[in-house]
N, C-alpha and C positions, 0 to 999 in steps of 0.2 A: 504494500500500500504506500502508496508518494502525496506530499504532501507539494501543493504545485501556487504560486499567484500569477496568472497573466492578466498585463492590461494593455489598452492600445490595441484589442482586436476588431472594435468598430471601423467602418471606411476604412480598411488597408487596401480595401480592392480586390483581395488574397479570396474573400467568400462572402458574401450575402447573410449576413448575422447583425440581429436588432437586438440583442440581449443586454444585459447591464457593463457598461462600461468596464468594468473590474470585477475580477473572480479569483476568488481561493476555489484550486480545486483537489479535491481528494479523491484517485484514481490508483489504476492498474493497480487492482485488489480481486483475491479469490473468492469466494464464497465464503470458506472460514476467518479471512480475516472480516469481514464483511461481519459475520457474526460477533466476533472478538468485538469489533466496533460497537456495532449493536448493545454488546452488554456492557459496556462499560460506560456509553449514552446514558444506557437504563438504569445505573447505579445515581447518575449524576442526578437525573430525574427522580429518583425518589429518593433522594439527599443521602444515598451508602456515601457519594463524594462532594465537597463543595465546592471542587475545580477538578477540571479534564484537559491537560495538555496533552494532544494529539501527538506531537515530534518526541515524548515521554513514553510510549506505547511500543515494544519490543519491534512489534510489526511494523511501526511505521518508519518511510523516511523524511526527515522534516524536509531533507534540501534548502536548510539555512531559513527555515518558515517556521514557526511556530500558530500553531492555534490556542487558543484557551477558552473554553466553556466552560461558563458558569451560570446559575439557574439565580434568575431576578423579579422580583416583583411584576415586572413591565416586560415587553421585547425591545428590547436596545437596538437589535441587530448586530450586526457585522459592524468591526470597526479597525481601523489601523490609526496608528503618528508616524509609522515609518516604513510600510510595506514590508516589512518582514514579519514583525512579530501582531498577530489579528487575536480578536476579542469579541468573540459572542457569548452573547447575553439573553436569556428566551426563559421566557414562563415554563415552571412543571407542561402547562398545556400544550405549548409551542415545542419541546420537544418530544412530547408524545407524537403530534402530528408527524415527527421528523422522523423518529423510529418506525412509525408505517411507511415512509416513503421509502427507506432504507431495510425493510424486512425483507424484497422480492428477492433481493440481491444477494442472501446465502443461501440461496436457490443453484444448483449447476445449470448451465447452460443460459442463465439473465446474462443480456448486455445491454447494454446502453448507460444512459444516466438519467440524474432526476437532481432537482433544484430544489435544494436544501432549506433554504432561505429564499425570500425575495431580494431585490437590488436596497437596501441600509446606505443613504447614501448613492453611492453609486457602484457599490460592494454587494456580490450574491456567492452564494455556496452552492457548489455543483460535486455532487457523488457520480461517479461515473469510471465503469468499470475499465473500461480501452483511454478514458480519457476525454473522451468526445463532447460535442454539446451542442 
């Protein structure tokens, strides 16, 4: 599992994409880590943790990224001060809806991806198995 932020994919010319300007994306991942993922989402959501750093996680690679999830009153969103190290912040609720999006995917044979978050900003979250979006 890789932990990835591109931006500047809008107007390259390169492909026809109207999505949010900036993306953290977490990809080329198995079905077991996908699971791994999953439960330790599902710890943070019902407070077994009160922070989840992603590039922290055996399985993962941060690729100089960090993520940090933590469960808040409100949905914050997605956020950065210096494009490397991001911070999301999402209700018990909001990450429940997140773990459905993310359940198909320790499944064999799921590809594609699915958008984690909305654009926060101009920042969205993209699960996505090859990478794609």
């Amino acid at each position: 599992m890789q932990l990835d932020y591109l931006t500047g994919i809008r107007g390259n010319g390169a492909l026809t994409y109207a999505g949010p300007e900036r993306l953290v994306r977490i990809s080329r991942f198995d079905p077991s880590e996908a699971d791994l993922l999953c439960k330790a989402v599902q710890e943070l959501a019902d407070g077994v943790r009160t922070v989840l750093r992603l590039d922290e996680l055996p399985f993962v690679q941060g690729n100089g990224y960090t993520l940090e999830m933590r469960k808040g009153n409100e949905d914050e969103g997605l956020s950065t001060t210096d494009e490397k190290a991001f911070h999301l912040v999402l209700t018990g609720g909001a990450y429940a809806r997140m773990l459905r999006a993310m359940a198909l995917y320790g499944e064999d044979g799921v590809h594609g991806g699915t958008w984690l978050t909305g654009a926060s900003g101009d920042i969205a979250l993209l699960f996505s198995t090859g990478g794609s979006f």
